[in-house]
C-alpha positions as CSV (number, residue, x, y, z in Angstrom):
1,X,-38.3,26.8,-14.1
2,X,-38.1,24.1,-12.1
3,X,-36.6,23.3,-8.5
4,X,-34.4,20.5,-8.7
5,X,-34.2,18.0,-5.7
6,X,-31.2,17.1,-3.8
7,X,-30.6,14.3,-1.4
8,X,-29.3,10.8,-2.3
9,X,-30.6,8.6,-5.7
10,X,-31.9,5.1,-4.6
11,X,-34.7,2.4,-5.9
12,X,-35.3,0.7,-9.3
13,X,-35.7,1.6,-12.6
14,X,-36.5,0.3,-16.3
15,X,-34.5,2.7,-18.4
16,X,-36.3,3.6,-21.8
17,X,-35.8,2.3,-25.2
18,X,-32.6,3.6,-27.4
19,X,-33.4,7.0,-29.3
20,X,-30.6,5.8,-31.6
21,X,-32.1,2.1,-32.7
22,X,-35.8,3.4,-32.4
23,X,-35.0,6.2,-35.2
24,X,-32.9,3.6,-37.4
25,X,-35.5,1.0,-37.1
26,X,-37.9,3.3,-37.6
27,X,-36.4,4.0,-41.3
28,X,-35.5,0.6,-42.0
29,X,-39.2,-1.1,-41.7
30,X,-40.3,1.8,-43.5
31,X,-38.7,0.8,-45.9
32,X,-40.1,-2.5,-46.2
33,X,-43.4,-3.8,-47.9
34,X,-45.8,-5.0,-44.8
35,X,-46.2,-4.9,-41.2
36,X,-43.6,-4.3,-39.2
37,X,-43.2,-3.9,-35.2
38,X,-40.7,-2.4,-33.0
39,X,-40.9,-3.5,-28.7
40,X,-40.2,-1.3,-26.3
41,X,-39.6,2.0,-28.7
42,X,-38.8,5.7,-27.3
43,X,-41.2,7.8,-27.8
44,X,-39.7,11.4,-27.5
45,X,-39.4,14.2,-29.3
46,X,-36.9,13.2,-32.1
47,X,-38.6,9.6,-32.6
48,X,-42.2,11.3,-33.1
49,X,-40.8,13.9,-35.9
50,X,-39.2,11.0,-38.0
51,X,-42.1,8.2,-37.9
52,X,-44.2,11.7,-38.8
53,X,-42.1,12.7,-41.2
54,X,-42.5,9.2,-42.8
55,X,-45.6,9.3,-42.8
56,X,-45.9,12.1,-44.9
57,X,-43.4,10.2,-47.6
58,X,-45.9,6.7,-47.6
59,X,-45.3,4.8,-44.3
60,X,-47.8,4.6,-41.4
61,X,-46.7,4.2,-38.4
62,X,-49.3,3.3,-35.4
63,X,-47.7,4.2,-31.5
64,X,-48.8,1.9,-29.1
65,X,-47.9,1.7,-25.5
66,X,-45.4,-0.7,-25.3
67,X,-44.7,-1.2,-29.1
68,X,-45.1,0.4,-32.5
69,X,-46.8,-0.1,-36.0
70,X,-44.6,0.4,-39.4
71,X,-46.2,-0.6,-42.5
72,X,-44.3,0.3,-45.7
73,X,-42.8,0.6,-48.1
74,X,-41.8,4.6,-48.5
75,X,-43.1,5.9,-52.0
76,X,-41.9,9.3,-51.7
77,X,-44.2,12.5,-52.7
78,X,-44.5,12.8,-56.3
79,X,-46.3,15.9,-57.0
80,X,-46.1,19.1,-55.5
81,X,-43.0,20.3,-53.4
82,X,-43.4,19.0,-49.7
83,X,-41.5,20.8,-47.0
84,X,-39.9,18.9,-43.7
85,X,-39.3,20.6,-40.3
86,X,-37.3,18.2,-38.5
87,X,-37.1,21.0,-35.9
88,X,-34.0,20.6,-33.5
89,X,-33.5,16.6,-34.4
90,X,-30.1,15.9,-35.8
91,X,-30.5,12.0,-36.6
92,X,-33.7,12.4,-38.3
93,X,-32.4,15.4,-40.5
94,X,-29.6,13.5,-41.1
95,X,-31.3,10.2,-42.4
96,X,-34.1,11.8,-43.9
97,X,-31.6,13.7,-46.2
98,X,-30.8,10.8,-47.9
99,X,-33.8,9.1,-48.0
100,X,-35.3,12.1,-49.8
101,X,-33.0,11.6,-52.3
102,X,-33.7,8.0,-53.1
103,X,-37.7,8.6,-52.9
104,X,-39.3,10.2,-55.8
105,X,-41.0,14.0,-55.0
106,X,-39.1,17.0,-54.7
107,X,-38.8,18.1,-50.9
108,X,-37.5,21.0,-48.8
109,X,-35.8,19.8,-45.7
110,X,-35.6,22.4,-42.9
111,X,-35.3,22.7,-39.4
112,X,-34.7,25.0,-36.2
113,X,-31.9,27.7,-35.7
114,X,-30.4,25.4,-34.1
115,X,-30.5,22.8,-36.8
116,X,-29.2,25.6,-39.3
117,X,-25.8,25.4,-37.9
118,X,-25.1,21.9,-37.8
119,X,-23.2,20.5,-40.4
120,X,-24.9,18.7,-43.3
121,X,-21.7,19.2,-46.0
122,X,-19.7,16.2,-46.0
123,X,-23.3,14.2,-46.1
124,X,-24.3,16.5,-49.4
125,X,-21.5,15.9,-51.0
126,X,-21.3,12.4,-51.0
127,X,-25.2,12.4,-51.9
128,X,-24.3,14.5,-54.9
129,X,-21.5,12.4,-55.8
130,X,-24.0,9.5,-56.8
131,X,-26.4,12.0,-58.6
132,X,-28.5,13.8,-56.1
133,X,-29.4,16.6,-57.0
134,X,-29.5,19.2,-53.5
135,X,-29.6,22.6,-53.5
136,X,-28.5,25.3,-50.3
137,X,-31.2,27.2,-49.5
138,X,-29.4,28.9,-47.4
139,X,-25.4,28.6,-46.7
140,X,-23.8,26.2,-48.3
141,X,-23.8,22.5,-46.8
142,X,-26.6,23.5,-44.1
143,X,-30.4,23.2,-44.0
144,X,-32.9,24.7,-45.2
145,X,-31.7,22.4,-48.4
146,X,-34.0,21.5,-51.4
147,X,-33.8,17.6,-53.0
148,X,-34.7,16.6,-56.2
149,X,-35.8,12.9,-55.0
150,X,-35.0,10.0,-57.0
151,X,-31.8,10.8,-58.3
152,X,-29.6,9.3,-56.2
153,X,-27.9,6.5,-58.2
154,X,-26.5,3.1,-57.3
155,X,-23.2,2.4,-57.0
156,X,-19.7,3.7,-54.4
157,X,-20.0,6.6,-52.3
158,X,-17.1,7.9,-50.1
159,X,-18.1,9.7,-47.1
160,X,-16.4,11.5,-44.3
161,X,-16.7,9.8,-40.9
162,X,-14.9,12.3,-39.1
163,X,-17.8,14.5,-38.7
164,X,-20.8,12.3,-38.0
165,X,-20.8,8.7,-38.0
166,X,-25.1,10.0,-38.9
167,X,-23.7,10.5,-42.2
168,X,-22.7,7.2,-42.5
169,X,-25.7,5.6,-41.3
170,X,-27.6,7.8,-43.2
171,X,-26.3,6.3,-46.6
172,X,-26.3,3.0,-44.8
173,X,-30.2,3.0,-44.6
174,X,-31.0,4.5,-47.7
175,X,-28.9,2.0,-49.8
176,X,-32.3,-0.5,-49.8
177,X,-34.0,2.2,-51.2
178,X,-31.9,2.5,-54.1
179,X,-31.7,0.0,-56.9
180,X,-28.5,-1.8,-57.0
181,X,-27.6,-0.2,-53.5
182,X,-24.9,1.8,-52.2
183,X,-21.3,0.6,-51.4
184,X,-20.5,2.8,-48.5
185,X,-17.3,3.6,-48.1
186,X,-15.5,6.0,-45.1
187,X,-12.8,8.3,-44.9
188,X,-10.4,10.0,-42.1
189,X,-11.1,8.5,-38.6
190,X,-14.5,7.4,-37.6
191,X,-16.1,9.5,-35.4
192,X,-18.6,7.9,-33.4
193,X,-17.9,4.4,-35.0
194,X,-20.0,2.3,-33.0
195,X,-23.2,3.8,-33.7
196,X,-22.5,3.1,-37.2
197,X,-22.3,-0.7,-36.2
198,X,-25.6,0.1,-34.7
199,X,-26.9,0.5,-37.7
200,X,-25.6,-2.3,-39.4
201,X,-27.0,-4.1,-36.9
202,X,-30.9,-2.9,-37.4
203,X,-30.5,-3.6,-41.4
204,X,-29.6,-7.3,-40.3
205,X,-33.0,-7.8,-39.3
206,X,-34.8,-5.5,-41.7
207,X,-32.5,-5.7,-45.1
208,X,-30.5,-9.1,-44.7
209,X,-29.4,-9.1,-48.2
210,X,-30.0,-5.6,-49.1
211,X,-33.4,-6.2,-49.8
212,X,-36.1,-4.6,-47.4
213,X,-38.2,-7.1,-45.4
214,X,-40.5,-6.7,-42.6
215,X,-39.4,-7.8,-39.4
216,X,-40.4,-8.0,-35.6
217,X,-37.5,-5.7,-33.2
218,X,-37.2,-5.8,-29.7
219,X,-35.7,-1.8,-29.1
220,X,-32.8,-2.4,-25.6
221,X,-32.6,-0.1,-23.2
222,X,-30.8,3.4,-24.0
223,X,-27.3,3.5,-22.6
224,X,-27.6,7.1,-23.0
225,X,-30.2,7.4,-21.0
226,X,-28.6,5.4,-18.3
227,X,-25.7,7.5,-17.6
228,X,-27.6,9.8,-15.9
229,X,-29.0,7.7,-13.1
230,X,-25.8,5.8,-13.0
231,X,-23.7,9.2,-11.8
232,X,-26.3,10.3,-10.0
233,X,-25.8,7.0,-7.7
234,X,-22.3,7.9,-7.1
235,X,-22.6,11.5,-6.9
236,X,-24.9,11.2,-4.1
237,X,-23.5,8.0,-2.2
238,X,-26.9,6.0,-3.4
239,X,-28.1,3.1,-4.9
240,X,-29.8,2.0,-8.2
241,X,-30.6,-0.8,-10.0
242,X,-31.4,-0.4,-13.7
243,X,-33.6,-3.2,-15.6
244,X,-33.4,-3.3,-19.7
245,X,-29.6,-2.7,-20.2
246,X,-27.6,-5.1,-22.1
247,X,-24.4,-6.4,-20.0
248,X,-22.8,-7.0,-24.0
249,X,-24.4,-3.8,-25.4
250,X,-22.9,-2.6,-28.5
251,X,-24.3,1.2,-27.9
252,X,-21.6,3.8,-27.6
253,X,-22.4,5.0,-24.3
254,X,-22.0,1.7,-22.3
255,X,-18.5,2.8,-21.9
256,X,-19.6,4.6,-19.0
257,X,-20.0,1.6,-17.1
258,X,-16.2,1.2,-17.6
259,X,-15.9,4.8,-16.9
260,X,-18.0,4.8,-13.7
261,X,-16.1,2.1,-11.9
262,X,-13.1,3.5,-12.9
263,X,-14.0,6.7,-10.7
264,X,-14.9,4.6,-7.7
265,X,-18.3,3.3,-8.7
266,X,-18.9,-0.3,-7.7
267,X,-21.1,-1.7,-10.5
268,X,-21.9,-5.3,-10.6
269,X,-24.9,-7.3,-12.6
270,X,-27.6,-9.6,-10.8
271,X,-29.4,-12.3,-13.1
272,X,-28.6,-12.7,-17.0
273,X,-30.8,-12.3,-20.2
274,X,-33.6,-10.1,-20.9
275,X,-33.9,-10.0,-17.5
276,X,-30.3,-8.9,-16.0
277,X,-30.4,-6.1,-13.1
278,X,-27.6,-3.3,-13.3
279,X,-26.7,-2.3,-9.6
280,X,-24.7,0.9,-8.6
281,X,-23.2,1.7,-5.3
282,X,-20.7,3.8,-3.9
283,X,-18.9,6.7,-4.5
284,X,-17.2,8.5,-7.1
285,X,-13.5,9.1,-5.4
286,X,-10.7,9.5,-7.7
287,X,-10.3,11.7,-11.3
288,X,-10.1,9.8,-14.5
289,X,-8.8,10.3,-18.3
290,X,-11.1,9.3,-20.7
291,X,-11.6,9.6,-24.6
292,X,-14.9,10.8,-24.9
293,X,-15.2,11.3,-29.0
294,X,-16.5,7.5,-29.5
295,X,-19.5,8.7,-26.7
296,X,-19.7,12.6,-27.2
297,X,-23.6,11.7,-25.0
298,X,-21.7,10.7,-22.4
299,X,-19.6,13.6,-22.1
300,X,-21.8,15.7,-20.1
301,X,-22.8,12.8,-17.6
302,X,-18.9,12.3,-16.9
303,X,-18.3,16.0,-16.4
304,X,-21.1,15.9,-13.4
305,X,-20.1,12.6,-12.3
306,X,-16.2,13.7,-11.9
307,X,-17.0,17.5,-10.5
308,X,-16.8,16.7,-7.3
309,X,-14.6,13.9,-7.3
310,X,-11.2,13.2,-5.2
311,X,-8.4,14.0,-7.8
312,X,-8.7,15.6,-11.5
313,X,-10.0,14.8,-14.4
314,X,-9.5,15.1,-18.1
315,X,-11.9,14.6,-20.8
316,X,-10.3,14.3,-24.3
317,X,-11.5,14.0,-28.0
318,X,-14.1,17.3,-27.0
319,X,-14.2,19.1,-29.7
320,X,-17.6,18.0,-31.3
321,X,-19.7,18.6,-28.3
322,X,-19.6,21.6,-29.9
323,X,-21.9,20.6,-32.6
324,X,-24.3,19.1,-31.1
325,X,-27.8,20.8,-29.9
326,X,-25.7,23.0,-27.9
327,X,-22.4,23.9,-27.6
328,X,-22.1,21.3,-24.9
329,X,-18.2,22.0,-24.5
330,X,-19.2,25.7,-23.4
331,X,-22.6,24.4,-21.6
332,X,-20.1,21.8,-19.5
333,X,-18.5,24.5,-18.4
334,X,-21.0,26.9,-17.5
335,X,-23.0,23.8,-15.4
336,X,-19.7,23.1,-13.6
337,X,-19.2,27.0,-13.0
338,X,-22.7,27.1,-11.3
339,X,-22.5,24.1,-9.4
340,X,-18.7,25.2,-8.2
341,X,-16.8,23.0,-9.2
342,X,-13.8,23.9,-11.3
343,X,-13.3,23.6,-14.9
344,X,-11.8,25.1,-18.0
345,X,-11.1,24.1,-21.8
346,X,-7.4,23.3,-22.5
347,X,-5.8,22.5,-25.9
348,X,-4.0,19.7,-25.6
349,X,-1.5,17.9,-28.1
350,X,-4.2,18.4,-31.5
351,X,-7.3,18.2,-29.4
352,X,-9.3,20.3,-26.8
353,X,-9.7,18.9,-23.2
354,X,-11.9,19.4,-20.5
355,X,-10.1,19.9,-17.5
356,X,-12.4,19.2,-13.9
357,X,-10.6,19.9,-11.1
358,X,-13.1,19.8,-7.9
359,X,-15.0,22.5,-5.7
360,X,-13.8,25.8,-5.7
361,X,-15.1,26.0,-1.8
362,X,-18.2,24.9,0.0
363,X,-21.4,23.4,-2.6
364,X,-23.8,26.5,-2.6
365,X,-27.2,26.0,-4.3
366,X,-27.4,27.2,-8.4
367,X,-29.5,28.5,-10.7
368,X,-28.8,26.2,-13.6
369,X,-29.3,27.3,-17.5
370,X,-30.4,24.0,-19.8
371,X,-28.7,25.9,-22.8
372,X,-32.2,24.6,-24.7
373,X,-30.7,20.9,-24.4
374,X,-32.1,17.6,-23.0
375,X,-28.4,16.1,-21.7
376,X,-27.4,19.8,-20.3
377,X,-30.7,19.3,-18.3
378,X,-30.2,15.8,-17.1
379,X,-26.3,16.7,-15.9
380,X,-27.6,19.6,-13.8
381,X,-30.1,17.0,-12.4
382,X,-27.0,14.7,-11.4
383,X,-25.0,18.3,-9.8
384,X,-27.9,19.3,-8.0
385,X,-28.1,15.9,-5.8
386,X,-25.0,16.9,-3.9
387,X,-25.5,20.8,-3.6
388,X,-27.5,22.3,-1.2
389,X,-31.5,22.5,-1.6
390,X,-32.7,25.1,-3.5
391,X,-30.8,24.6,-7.1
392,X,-33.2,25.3,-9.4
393,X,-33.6,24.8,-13.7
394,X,-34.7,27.1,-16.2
395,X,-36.1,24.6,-19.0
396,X,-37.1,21.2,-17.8
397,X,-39.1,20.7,-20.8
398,X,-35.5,20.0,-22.8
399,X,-36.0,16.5,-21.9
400,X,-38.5,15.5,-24.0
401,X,-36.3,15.5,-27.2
402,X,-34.8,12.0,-25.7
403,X,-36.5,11.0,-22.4
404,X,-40.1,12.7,-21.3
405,X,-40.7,10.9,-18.4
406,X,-37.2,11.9,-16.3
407,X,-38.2,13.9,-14.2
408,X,-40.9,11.6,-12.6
409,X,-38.5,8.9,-12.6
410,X,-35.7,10.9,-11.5
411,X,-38.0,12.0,-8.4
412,X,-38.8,8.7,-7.9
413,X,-35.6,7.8,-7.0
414,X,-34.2,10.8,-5.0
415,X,-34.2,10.8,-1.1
416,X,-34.0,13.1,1.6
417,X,-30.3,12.3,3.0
């Protein structure tokens, strides 16, 4: 348990490298035959089980401190049976499902409790539909799952999108792997759709053609990750300015820019290129609606941002943060709860809705509960800058799954008021 500081967020900060593109690039110059290097890569929790995890199919990959080592290509595991504990990582289990499939060997892909209840189905069958041969090793369409690799066969796959847009991707990067590729196609409405341009994106550089090559990446700046100082700014009446963000970023969560300034925030960027300076000021003073299925990261960053906001607010397209490493619909709730603001789940007209609706009374310090997630962590961080001192965390460590070092930069940016 930690005590978590309160006062007002000001200084500078280079937000870390995308979780997102470092785990797709990480697959797609693994795929390739030769040296490979990605700039500016996370390294967190869910980046270190994939490049390990493809390691142990034929890849090496080398961490450095500012960039990483990939040489390829994947071979698989022929032999005996190899077993995978992706532990609580959702993207890797995701993408390494299908890259098992394409890689000779016969694997067992597993993971933590957690892991055991999100969905894998729709990604299962689709795999199947081409030949791949998976089998539930538990309930059906979850891990623990075993593959029979090198089955899965070349040609059109239909997927649902209105899941995962990981199950998408996932296909997407293990076309290469595949001879005569995969012609991905989606059904229903894409959830998450950008991220899936993310990926098309990464097998530009490493798969022009469909054909693997090594390549040189420069990882931006995570968007998810920026969020969280961005609220905090406007929570607390502060001042940051964030290096690495792209002002034309195609990453999901740069929509909380838009969102930010629609609650008040007064955002504004100073120089251009690699070396353009996001600066936040102000205050967050009025409610807002916003769609939040496109950015389900952002969700929880919104939620503390809005709490304590003039007006109320309504987050729509909810009902995935269910999914995700917690139940971050029921965890929203509970954080608001604590830090007294109020908030409830409504059903709306075919969708659930997140209703925030201000202080219930005078900010008292809380006891906050991480719910064993990273964002759940770094929204109570946010809360806790405009509550009383004395508010307090029960599992920092959460927030090495997508960014280790926030607490020392988040410190470094909070004052006394």
């Amino acid at each position: 348990m930690i005590t978590l500081p309160s006062g007002r967020l000001a200084g500078r900060l280079r937000v870390p490298g995308s979780k997102s593109l470092t785990n797709r690039a990480l697959v797609a110059a693994s795929l390739a035959a030769g040296r490979s290097e990605l700039v500016c890569p996370l390294d967190c929790d869910d980046t270190r089980v994939l490049a390990e995890a493809l390691g142990r199919l034929g890849a090496e990959v080398r961490r450095g401190d500012r960039s990483w080592i990939v040489e390829g290509p994947l071979t698989g595991a022929p032999g005996r049976e190899r077993t995978i504990d992706v532990g609580p990582a959702g993207t890797p289990a995701r993408l390494l499902l299908a890259l098992t499939a394409a890689l000779p060997g016969r694997f067992v892909l597993d993971g933590s409790p957690r892991m055991k209840e999100r969905p894998m189905g729709p990604l299962v069958e689709a795999l199947a539909s081409r030949g791949a041969r998976i089998e539930p090793l538990g309930r059906e369409g979850f891990l623990p799952l075993r593959i029979e690799g090198g089955t899965l066969g070349a040609g059109s796959v239909s997927i649902r999108s209105d899941v995962s847009s990981q199950f998408v991707s996932a296909l997407l990067l293990a076309s290469p792997a595949v001879a005569g590729g995969l012609d991905v196609r989606t059904e229903g409405r894409a959830a998450s759709g950008s991220y899936v341009e993310l990926t098309r994106q990464v097998l530009a550089v490493f798969a022009p053609e469909g054909r693997p090559r090594p390549a040189r990446y420069v990882v931006p700046a995570d968007d998810s990750a920026a969020c969280f100082p961005i609220a905090g700014a406007l929570v607390s009446r502060g001042r940051v300015e964030l290096e690495g963000l792209d002002p034309d970023s195609a990453q999901p969560d740069a929509v909380f820019r838009r969102w930010a300034a629609s609650a008040g925030g007064a955002l504004r960027w100073e120089g251009s290129g690699e070396g353009a300076v996001l600066v936040v000021e102000g205050a967050a003073r009025r409610g807002l609606d916003a769609d939040v299925d496109p950015a389900p990261d952002a969700a929880l960053p919104l939620a503390a941002l809005v709490a304590f906001a003039g007006g109320a607010s309504r987050l729509r397209g909810v009902a995935r943060l269910r999914e995700k490493e917690s139940d971050r619909l029921a965890a929203a709730e509970d954080l608001l709860a604590r830090a007294g603001a109020e908030a409830r789940v409504e059903a709306g007209p075919g969708e659930e809705g997140l209703l925030v609706d201000g202080p219930r009374g005078r900010p008292v310090r809380a006891d906050f509960r991480a719910w064993g997630d990273h964002r759940v962590a770094m929204a109570a961080a946010v809360l806790a800058l405009s509550l009383p001192e004395g508010s307090t965390l029960d599992d920092p460590g959460v927030v090495s799954k997508s960014y280790p070092s926030f607490w020392s930069d988040w410190r470094s940016l909070v004052s006394t008021r």
